[in-house]
C-alpha positions as CSV (number, residue, x, y, z in Angstrom):
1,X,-70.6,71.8,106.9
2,X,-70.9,68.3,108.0
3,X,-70.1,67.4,111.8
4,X,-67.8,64.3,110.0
5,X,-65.3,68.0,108.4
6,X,-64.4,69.4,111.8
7,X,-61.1,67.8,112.8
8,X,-60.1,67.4,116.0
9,X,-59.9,69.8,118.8
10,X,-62.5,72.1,116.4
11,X,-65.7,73.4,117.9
12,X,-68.7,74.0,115.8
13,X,-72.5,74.5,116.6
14,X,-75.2,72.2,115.6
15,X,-77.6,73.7,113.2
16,X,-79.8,70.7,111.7
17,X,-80.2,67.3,112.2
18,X,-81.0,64.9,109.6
19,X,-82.3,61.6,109.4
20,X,-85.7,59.9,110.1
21,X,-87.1,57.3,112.5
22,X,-85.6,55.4,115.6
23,X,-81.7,57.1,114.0
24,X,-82.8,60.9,114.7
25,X,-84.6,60.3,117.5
26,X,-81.5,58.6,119.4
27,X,-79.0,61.1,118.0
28,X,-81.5,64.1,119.5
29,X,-81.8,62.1,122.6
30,X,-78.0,61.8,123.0
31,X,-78.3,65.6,123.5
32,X,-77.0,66.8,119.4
33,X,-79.8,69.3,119.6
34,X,-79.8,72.4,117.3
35,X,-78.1,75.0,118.8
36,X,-76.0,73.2,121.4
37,X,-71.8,73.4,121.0
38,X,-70.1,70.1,120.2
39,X,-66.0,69.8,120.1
40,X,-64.1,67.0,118.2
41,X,-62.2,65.2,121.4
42,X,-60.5,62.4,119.1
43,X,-60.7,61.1,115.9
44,X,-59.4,56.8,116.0
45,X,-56.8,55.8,113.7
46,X,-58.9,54.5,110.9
47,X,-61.5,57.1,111.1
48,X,-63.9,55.4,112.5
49,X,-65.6,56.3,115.7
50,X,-65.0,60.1,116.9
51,X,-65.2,60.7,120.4
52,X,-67.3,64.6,120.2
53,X,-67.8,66.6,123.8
54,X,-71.8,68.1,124.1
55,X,-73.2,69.3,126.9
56,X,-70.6,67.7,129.2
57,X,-70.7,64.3,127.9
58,X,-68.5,62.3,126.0
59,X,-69.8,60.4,122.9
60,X,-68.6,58.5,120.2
61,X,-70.2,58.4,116.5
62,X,-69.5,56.8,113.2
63,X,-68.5,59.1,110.5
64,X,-71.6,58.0,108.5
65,X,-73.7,58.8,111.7
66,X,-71.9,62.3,112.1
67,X,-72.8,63.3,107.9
68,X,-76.5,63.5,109.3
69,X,-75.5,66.3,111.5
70,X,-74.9,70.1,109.8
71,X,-72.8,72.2,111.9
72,X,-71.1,75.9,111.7
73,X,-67.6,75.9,112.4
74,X,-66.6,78.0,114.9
75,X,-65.0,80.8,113.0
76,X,-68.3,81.1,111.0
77,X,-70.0,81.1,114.1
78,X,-68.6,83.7,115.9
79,X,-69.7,85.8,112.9
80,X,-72.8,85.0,112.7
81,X,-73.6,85.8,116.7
82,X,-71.8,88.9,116.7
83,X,-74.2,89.9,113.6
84,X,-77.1,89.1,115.8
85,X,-76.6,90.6,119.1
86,X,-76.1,94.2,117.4
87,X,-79.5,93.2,115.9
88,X,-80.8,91.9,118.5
89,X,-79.5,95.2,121.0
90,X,-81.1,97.5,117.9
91,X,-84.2,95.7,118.5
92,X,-83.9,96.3,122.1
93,X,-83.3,99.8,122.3
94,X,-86.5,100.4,120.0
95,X,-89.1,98.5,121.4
96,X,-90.8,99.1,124.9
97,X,-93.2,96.8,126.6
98,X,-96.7,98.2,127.7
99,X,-98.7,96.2,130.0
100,X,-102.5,96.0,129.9
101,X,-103.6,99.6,131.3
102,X,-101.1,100.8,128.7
103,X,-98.6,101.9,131.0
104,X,-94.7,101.8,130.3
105,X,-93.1,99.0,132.3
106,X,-89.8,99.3,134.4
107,X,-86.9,97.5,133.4
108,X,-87.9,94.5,135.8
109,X,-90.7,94.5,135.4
110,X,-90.3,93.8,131.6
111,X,-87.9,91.1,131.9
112,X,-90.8,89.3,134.2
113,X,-93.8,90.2,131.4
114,X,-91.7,88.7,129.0
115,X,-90.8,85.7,131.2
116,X,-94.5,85.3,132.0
117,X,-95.7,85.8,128.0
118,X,-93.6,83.3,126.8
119,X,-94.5,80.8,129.5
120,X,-96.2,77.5,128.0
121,X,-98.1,75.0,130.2
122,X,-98.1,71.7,129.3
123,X,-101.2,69.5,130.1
124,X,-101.7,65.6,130.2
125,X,-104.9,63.6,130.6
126,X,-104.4,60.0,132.1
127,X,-107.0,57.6,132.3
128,X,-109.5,55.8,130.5
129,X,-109.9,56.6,127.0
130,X,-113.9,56.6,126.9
131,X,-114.5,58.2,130.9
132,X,-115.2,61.7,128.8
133,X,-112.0,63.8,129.9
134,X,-112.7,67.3,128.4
């Protein structure tokens, strides 16, 4: 379902973004990222702009600008998550993390090897591009 369907006062969650160039890269950086909630506010009287609500902020789109964005309703939604978290607790109860002298963890210590696992570091070199930065 297109974002431009849900009528107002419906919610529905983003699940793609399409588009190329300088149009995705603002409508991502205006915060419709996949995943995020977004609620139809107010739709004007010839159709053109609707004012959405995401992530706290108001923001208006063209209906032509809101095609670009796939959503799932929130009836559909609601579904789909509750599908999830019982395979996502199933998951849970099976699975036990070790660490490395192969020794069952606690509970918080689990929640901290995970934390710690899925940690990425992010590294940027400035300066000249020839001074041999390796």
């Amino acid at each position: 379902m297109k974002l431009s369907e849900l009528k107002t006062g419906e919610t529905g969650v983003i699940v793609k973004v399409s588009g190329h160039g300088g149009f995705r890269k603002r409508i991502i950086e205006m915060g419709f990222i996949k995943g995020k909630t977004v609620e139809v506010l107010l739709n004007a009287p010839l159709q053109d702009p609707v004012k959405y609500k995401i992530m706290g902020y108001e923001v208006s789109l063209r209906h032509s600008e809101a095609d670009q964005i796939e959503v799932l309703s929130d009836v559909k939604t609601h579904s789909v998550g509750n599908e999830e978290e019982q395979e996502d607790n199933q998951v849970e109860m099976n699975s036990t993390i070790y660490d490395s002298t192969d020794k069952e963890l606690t509970p918080e210590k689990q929640s901290d090897a995970v934390r710690r696992k899925n940690h990425t570091i992010n590294v940027a070199l400035v300066g000249n591009p020839n001074c041999g930065k390796t």
